[in-house]
C-alpha positions as CSV (number, residue, x, y, z in Angstrom):
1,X,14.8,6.8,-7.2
2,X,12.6,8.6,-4.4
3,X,13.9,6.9,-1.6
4,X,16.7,9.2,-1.1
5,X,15.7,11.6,1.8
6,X,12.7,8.8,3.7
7,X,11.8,9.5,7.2
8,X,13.9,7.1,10.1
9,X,10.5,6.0,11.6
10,X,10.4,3.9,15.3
11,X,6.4,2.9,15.6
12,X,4.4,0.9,17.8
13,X,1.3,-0.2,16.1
14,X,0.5,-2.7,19.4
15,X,-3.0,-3.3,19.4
16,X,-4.0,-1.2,16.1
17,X,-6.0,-3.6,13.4
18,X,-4.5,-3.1,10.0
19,X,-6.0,-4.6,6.4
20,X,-3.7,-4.7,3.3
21,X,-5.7,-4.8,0.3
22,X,-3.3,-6.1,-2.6
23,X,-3.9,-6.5,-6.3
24,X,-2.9,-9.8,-8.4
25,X,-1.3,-8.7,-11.6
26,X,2.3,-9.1,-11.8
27,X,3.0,-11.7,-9.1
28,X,6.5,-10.9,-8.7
29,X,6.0,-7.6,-7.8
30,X,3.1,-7.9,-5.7
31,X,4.8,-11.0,-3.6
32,X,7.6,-9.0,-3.0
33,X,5.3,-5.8,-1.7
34,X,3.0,-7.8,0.3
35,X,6.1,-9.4,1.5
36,X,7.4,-5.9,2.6
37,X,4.4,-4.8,4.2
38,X,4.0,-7.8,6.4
39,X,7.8,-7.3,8.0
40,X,6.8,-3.3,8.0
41,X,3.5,-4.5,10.1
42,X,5.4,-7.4,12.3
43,X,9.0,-4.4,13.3
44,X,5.7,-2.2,13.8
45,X,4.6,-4.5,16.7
46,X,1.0,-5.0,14.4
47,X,-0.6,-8.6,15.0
48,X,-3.6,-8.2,14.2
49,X,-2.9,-8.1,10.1
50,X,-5.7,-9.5,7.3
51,X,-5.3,-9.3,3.3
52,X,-7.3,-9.3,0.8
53,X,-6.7,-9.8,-2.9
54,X,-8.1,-8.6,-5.0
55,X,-8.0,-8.8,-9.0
56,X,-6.2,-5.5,-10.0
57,X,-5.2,-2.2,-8.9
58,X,-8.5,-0.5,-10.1
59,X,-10.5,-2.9,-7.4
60,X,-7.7,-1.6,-4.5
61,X,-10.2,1.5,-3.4
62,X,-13.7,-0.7,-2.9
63,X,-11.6,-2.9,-0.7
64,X,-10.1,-0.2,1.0
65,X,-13.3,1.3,1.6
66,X,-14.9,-2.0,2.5
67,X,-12.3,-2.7,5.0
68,X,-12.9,0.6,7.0
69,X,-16.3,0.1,7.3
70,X,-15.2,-3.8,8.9
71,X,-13.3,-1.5,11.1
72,X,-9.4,-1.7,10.1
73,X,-7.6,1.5,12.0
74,X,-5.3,1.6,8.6
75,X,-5.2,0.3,5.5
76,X,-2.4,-0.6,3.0
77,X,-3.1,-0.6,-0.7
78,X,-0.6,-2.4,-2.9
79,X,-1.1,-2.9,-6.5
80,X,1.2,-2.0,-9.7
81,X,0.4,-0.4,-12.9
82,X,2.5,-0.9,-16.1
83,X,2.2,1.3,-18.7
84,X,1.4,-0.3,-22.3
85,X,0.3,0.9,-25.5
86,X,-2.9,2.3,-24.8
87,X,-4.8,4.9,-22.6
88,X,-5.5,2.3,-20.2
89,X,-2.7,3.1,-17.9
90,X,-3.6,6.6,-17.1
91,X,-7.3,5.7,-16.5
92,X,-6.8,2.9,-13.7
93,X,-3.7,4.6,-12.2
94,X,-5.8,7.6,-11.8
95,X,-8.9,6.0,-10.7
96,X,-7.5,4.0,-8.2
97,X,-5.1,6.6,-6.7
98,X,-8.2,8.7,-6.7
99,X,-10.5,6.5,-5.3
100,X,-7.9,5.4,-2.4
101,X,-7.0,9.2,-1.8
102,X,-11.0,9.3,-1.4
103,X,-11.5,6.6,1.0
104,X,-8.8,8.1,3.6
105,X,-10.7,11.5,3.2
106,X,-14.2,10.3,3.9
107,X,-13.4,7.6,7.0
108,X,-10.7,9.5,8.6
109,X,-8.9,5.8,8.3
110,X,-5.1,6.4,6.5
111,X,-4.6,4.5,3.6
112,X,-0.8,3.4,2.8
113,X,-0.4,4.2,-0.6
114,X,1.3,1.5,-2.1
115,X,0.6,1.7,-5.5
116,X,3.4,1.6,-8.1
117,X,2.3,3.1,-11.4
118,X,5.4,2.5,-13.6
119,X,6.7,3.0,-17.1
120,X,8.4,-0.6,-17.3
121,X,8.6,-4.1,-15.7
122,X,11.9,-3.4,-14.7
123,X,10.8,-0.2,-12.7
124,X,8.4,-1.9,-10.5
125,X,11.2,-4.6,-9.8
126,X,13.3,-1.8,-8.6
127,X,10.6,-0.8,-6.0
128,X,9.2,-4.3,-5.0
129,X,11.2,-5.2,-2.0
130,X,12.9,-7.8,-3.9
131,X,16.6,-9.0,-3.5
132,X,18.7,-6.6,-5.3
133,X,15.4,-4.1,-5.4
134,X,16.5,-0.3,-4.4
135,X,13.3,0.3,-2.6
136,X,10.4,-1.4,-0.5
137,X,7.6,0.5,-1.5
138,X,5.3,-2.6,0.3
139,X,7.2,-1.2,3.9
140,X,6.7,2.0,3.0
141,X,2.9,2.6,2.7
142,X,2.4,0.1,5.4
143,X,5.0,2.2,7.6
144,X,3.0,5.1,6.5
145,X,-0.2,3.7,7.5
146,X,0.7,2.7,11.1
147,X,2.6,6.3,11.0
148,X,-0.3,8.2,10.3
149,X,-3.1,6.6,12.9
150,X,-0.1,7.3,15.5
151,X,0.2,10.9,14.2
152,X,-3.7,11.5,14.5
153,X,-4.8,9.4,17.4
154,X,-5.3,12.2,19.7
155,X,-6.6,15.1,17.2
């Protein structure tokens, strides 16, 4: 697991307008991620919170983009991937992360990346937030959102 070694963070997100854009596949998972990202947003002090769903994790970067143009100061992306038998995987996990890694660059607005791209079921369970998950990936990219507009606020 990754999370060995994560950043301690204190934020105050008061007053910052934040959009998580979540993907529908695997419900589960996704519950538990949005789930994460909302107490992430609420310990951050952020009330002004909207989601949008969309259907998979290749839609995640035309929302993203779509919600900085409405004006979000950050956005969280959550979707997960699950590898199967064919190419598929590696063409919407890099598409998305792509187009997500795209949207931050040409606003300026951070994008949490939430996205888990995983080899099994039980994988993404591990990082969903879940009880008995080992990670809350769903906290972590919205923590990393909220993190990031603080960080470059003033540049």
């Amino acid at each position: 697991m990754s999370g060995a070694g994560a950043p301690t963070l204190t934020l105050d997100g008061s007053g910052l307008r934040v959009v998580v854009v979540a993907a529908s596949w695997h419900t589960v998972v996704m519950d538990g991620l949005l789930a994460g990202a909302r107490r992430a947003l609420a310990a951050a002090h952020v009330a002004d919170v909207t989601v949008v769903r969309v259907p998979g994790s290749f839609e995640l970067p035309v929302a993203a983009q779509r919600a900085t143009a409405s004006g979000a100061d950050a956005v969280v992306a959550l979707g997960v991937v699950i590898r199967g038998g064919t190419p598929h995987f590696e063409y919407v996990c890099q598409a998305a992360t792509s187009g997500l890694a795209e949207v931050a660059l040409r606003t300026g607005v951070p994008v949490g990346f939430g996205l888990l791209t995983c080899d099994d079921e039980q994988q993404a369970l591990d990082r969903a937030g879940l009880p008995g998950s080992q990670e809350d990936k769903g906290a972590e990219a919205a923590e990393a959102a909220v993190a990031t507009v603080l960080a470059v606020r003033d540049l």
